[in-house]
C-alpha positions as CSV (number, residue, x, y, z in Angstrom):
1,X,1.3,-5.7,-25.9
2,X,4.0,-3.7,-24.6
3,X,4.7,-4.9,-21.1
4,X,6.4,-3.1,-17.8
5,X,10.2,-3.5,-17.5
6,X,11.6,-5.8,-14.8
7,X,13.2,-2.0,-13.6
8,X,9.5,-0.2,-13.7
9,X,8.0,-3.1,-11.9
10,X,10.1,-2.3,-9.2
11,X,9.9,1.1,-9.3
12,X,6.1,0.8,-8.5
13,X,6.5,-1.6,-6.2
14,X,8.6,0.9,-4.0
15,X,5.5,3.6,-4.6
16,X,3.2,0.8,-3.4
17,X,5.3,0.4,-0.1
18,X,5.8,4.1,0.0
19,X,1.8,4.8,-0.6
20,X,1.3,2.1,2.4
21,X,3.2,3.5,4.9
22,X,2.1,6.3,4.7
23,X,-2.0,5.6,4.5
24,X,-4.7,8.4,4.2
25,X,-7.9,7.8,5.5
26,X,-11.5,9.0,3.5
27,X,-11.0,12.8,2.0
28,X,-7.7,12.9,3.7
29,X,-5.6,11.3,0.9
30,X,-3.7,14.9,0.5
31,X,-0.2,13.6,0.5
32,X,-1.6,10.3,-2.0
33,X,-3.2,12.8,-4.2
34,X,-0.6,14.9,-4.5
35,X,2.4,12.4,-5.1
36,X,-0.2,10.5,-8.0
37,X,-0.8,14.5,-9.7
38,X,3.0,15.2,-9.7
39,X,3.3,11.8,-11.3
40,X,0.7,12.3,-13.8
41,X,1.8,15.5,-14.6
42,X,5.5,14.6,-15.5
43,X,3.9,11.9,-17.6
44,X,2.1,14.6,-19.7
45,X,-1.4,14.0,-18.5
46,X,-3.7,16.8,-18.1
47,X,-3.9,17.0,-14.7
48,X,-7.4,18.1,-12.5
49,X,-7.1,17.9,-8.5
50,X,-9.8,18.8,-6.2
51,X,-12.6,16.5,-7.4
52,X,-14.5,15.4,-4.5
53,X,-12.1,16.9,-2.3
54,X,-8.6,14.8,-2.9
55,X,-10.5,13.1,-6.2
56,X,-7.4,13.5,-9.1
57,X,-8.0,13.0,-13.0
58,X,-5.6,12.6,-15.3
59,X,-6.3,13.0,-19.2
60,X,-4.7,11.9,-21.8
61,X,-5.6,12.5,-25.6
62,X,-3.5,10.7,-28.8
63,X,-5.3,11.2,-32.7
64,X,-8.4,12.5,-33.4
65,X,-11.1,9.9,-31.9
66,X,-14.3,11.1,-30.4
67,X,-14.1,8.1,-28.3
68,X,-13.4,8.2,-24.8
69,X,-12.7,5.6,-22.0
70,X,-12.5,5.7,-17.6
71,X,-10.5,4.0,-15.2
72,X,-10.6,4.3,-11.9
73,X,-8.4,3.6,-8.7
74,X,-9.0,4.0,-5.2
75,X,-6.5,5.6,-2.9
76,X,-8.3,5.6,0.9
77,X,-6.6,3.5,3.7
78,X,-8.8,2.0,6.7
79,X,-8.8,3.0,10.4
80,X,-6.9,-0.7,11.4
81,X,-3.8,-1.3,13.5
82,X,-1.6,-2.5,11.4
83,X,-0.1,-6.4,12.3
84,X,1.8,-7.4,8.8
85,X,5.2,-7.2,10.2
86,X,6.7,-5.4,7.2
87,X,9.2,-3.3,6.3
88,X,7.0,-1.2,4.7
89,X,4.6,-0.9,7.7
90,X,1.9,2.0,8.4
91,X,4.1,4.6,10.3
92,X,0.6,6.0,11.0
93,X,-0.8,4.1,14.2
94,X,-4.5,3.3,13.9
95,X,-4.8,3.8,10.0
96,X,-3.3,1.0,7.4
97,X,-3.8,0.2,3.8
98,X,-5.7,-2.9,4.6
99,X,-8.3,-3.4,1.4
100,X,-5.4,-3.1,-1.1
101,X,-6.4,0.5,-2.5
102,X,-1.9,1.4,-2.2
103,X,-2.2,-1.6,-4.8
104,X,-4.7,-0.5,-7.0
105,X,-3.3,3.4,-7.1
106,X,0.6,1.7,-7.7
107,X,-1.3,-0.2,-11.0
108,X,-2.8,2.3,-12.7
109,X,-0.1,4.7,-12.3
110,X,2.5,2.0,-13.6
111,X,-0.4,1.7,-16.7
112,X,-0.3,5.5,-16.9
113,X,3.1,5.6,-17.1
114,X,3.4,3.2,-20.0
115,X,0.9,4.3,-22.0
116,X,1.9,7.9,-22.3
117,X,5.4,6.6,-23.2
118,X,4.2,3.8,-25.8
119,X,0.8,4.1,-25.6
120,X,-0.5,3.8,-29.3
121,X,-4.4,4.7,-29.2
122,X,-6.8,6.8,-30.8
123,X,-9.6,8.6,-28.4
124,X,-9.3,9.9,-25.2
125,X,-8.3,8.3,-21.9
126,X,-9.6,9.5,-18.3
127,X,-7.7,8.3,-15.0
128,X,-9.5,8.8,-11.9
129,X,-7.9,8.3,-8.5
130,X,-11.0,8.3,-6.4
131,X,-11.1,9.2,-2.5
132,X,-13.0,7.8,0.5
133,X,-14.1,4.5,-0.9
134,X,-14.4,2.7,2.3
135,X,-17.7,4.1,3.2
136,X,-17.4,7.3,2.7
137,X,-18.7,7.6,-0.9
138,X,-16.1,9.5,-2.3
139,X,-17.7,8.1,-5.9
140,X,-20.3,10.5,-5.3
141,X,-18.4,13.2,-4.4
142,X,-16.4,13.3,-7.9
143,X,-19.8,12.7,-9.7
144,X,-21.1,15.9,-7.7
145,X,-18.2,17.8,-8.9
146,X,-18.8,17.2,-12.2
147,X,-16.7,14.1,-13.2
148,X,-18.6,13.0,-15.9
149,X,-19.5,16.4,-17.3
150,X,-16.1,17.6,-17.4
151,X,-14.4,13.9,-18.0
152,X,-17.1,12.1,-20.1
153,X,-16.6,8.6,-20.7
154,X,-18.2,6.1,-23.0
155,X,-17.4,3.1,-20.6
156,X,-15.5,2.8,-17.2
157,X,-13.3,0.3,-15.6
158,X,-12.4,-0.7,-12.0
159,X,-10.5,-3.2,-10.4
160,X,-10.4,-4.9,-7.0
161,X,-7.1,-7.4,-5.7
162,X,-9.3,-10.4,-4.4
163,X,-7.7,-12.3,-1.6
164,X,-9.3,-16.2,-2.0
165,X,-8.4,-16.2,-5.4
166,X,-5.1,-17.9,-7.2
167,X,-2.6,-14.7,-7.2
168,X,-2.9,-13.2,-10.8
169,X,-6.3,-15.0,-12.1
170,X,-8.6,-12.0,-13.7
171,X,-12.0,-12.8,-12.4
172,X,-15.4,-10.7,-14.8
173,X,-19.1,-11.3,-13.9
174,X,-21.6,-9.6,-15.8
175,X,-24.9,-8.2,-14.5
176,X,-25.4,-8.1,-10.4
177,X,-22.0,-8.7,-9.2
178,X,-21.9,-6.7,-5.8
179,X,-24.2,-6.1,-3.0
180,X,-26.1,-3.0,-2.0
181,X,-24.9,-1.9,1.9
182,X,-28.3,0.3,3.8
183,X,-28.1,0.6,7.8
184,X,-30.2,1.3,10.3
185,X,-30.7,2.6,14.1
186,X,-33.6,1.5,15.9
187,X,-34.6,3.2,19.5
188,X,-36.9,1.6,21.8
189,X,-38.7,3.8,24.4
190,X,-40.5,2.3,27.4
191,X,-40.9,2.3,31.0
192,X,-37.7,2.0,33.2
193,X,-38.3,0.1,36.6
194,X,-37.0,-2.3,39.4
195,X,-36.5,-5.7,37.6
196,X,-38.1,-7.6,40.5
197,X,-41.6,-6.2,39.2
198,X,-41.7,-6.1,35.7
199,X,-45.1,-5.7,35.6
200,X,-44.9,-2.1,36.1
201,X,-42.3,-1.4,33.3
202,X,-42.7,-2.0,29.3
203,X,-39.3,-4.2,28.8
204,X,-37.4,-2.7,25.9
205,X,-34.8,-5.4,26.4
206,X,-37.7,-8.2,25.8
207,X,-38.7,-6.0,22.7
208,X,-35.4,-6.0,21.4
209,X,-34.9,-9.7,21.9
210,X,-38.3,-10.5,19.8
211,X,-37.2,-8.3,16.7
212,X,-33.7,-9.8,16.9
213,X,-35.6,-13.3,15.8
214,X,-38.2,-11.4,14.0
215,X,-35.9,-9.8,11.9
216,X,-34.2,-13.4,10.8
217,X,-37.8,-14.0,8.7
218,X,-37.1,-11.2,6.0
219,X,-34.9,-13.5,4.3
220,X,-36.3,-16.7,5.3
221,X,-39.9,-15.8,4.1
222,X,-39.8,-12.6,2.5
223,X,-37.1,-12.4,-0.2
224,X,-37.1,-14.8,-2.9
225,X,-35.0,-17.9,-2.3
226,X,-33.1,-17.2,-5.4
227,X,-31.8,-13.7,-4.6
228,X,-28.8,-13.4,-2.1
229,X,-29.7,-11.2,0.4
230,X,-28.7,-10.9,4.3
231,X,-30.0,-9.0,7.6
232,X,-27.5,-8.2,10.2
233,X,-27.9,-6.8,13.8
234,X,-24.4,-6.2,14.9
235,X,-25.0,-4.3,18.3
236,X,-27.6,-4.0,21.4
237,X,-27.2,-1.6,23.3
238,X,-29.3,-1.4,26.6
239,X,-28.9,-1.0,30.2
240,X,-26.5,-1.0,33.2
241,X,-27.4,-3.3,35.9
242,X,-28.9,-6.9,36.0
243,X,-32.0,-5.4,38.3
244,X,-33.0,-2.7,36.6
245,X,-35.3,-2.8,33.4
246,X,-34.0,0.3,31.1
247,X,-36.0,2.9,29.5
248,X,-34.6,2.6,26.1
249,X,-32.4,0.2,23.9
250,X,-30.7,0.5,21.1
251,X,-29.9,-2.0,17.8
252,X,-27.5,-1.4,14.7
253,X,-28.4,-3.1,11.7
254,X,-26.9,-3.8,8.3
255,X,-28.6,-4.6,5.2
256,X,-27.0,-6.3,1.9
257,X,-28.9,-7.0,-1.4
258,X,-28.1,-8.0,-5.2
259,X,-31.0,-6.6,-6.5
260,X,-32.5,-2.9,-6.2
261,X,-36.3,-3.9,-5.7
262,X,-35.1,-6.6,-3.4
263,X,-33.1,-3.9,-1.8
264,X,-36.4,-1.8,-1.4
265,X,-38.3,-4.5,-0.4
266,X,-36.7,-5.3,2.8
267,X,-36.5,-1.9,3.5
268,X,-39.9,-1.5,3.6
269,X,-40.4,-4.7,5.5
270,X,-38.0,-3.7,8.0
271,X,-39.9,-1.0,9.3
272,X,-43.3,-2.4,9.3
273,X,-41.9,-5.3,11.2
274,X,-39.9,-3.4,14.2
275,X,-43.2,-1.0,14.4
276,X,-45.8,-3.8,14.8
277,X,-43.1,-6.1,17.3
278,X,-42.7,-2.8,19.5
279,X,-46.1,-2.4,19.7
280,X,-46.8,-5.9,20.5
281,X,-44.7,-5.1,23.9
282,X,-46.4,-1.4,24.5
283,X,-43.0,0.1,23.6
284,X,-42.4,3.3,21.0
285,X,-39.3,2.2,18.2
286,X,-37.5,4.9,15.7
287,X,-36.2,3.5,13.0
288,X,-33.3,6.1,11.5
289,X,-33.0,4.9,7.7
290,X,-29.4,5.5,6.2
291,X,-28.7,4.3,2.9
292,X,-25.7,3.0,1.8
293,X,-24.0,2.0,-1.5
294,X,-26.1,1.2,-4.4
295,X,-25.8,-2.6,-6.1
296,X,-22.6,-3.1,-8.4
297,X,-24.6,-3.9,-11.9
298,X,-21.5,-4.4,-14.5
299,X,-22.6,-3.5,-18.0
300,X,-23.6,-6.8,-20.4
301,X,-21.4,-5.0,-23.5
302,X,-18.6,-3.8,-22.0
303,X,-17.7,-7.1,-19.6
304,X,-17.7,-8.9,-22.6
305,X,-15.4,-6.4,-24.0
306,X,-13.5,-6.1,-20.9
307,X,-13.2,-10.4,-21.0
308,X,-12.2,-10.4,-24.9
309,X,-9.1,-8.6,-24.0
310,X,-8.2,-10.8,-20.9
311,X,-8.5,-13.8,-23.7
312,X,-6.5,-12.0,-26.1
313,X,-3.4,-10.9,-23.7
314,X,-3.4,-13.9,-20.7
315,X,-3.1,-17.5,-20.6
316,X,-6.9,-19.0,-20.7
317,X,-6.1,-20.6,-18.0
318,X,-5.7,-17.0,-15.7
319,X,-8.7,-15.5,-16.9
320,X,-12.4,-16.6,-15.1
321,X,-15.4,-15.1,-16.9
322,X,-17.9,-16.9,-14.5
323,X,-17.0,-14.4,-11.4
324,X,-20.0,-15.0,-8.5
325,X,-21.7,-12.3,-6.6
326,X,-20.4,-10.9,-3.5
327,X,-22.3,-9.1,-0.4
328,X,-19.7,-6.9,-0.1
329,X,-20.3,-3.5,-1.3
330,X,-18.5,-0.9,-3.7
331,X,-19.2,2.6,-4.3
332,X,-18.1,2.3,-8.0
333,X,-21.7,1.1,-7.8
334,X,-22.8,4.9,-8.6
335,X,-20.5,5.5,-11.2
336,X,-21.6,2.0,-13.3
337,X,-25.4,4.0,-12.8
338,X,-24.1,6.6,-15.0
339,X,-21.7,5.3,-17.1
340,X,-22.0,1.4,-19.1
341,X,-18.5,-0.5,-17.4
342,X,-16.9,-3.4,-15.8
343,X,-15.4,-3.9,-12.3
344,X,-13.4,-6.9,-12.1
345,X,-11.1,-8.5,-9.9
346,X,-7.6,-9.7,-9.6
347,X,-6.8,-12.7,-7.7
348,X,-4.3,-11.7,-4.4
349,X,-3.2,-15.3,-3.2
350,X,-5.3,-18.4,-2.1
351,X,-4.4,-21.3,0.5
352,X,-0.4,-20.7,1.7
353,X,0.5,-18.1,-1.2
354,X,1.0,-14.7,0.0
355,X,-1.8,-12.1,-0.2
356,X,-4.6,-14.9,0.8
357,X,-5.3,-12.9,4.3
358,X,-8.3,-11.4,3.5
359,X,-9.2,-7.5,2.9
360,X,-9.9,-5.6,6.0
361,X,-7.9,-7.7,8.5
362,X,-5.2,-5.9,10.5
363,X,-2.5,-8.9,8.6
364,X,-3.6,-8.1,4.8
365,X,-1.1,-6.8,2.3
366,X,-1.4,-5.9,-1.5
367,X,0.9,-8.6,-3.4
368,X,2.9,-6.7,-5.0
369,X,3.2,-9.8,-8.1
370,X,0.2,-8.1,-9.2
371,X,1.1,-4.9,-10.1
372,X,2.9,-5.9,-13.6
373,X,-0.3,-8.1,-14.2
374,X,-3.1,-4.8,-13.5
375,X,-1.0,-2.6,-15.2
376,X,-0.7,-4.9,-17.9
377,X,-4.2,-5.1,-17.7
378,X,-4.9,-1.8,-18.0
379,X,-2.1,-1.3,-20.8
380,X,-3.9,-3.8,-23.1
381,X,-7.9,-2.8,-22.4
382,X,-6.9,1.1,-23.4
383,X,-4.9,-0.4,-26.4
384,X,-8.2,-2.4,-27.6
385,X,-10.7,-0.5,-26.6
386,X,-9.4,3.2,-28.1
387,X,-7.3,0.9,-31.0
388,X,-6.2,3.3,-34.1
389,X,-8.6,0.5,-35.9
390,X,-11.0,-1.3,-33.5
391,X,-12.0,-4.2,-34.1
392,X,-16.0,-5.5,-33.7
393,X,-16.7,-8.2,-30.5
């Protein structure tokens, strides 16, 4: 396998630091989308901009194969104040690259740029450079313009850096392997009044309180002990004064599952439970339902397909095919619903390496060590999976 040049390496290392300090957030990635097209197009990719607003694909087609094969990299930053200390440093206050996505774009394009200048392969090969990730389901967005129907693919690929994890280790799980995310807004109406006679109010506050605790039973004694699932009220919102009982009150809560009827289960369970504990108290609740990302299923086939080539090109002893499930949630989730594929994960740095400050935190950085391993990565699953003369599992 035909690996990146100590000179390339650097090269997209210094479009990784370029892409961070200069982050995007969700369907605003126009100058990231733009730098990754120009790229791609001096490559020799076919290049499509547009899809799902800053979405880019890239194609690129070698012999005569019917075959066809996805990857895809995210390019969205987060709206974080930046605290790493670099050089490299967001110039834009209030937005950072702080879930590694700077990473994942520098990797494939490194990958892209190898394989159209040694790339030996027989099919076709689709890049997609997905925006708004981080919540803004920018998966879906492509997939309404038509990814799939203008880009089919036979399988797609993702990757996610993984801080927690030994810098380098490849990490594959098949089956459930990320969480659903749902969220919902519940109002409580009563009766305002003095707080020195309650008796002549309905207590939203009180109401609240009881489906706080009530809602710690879903999944205690209403999901299966064996599925991983989690309830989460992050925010109350109610009242001014410490005398005055308020008319209304407000709660935000977030939902996680691993598995789709479990997901609809609690759902359903939710709202019969805030309905019958406001009505316990004489108080009205609204419950506004907004679903999130679906559950990350990764294809039985093509993990094993995607771990057979992590055996065949890395050290055993930096590949783990016994990845555990994670309550975080991914929005490649909808594309694995329409296309059979694998997302996996690269390690970032655990204990005192660098890279082990977890995703999302204003002191996270992509390590950069990884991008000669992803693009590597990449390099050999296109080389295998679209080989001139494939070989069975």
């Amino acid at each position: 396998m035909e690996r990146l040049s100590d000179h390339a390496v650097q090269e997209f290392v210094a479009l990784r630091r370029d892409i961070h300090r200069h982050p995007e957030l969700a369907f605003d990635e126009h100058r990231t989308s733009a730098l990754v097209a120009d790229k791609l197009k001096g490559w020799g990719y076919a290049v499509t901009t547009g899809l799902g607003g800053t979405g880019v694909v890239g194609q690129l087609q070698r012999g005569s194969s019917a075959r066809t094969l996805g990857i895809r990299a995210d390019m969205d930053a987060l709206p974080i104040v930046e605290a790493t200390g670099a050089d490299w440093t967001s110039c834009h206050h209030g937005v950072m690259h702080a879930c590694g996505h700077d990473g994942h774009t520098a990797m494939l394009l490194a990958a892209a740029q190898q394989l159209a200048e040694h790339g030996n392969f027989d099919g076709t090969l689709n890049l997609i450079f997905q925006p708004a990730e981080e919540g803004g389901g920018g998966a879906l967005k492509m997939m309404e313009d038509g990814l799939f129907e203008h880009f089919p693919c036979d399988a797609i690929f993702a990757m996610h850096n993984m801080p927690g994890i030994a810098q380098g280790q490849l990490v594959f799980r098949s089956g459930p392997t990320m969480a659903s995310s749902d969220y919902a807004t519940v109002t409580l109406h009563g009766v305002g009044g003095h707080g020195a006679m309650p008796h002549k109010a309905t207590d939203v506050v009180v109401a609240a309180a009881s489906i706080v605790m009530a809602l710690q039973t879903i999944v205690s004694r209403n999901v299966d002990p064996l599925q991983p699932a989690v309830v989460t009220v992050g925010a109350i919102h109610a009242g001014q004064a410490n005398n005055v009982i308020p008319a209304a009150a407000q709660l935000e809560i977030s939902l996680r599952a691993l598995d789709p009827q479990v997901r609809r289960d609690m759902e359903q369970r939710i709202k019969t439970l805030v309905q019958r504990q406001a009505e316990s108290f004489g108080v009205r609740a609204d419950v506004q339902w907004r679903p999130g990302y679906a559950v990350l299923v990764n294809d039985a086939e093509q993990t094993a397909r995607a771990l057979a080539v992590a055996h065949q090109h890395f050290p055993a002893e930096q590949v783990n095919p016994t990845g555990v499930m994670l309550t975080g949630s991914e929005d490649f989730a909808f594309m694995l619903e329409r296309v059979p594929g694998c997302y996996l994960f690269i390690g970032n740095g655990a204990g005192q390496e660098p890279g082990a400050c977890m995703v999302h935190n204003p002191a996270y950085d992509f390590n950069d060590d990884n991008i000669a391993i992803g693009a590597a990565y990449w390099v050999a699953l296109v080389s295998d999976l679209l080989s001139p003369t494939p070989a069975p599992l």
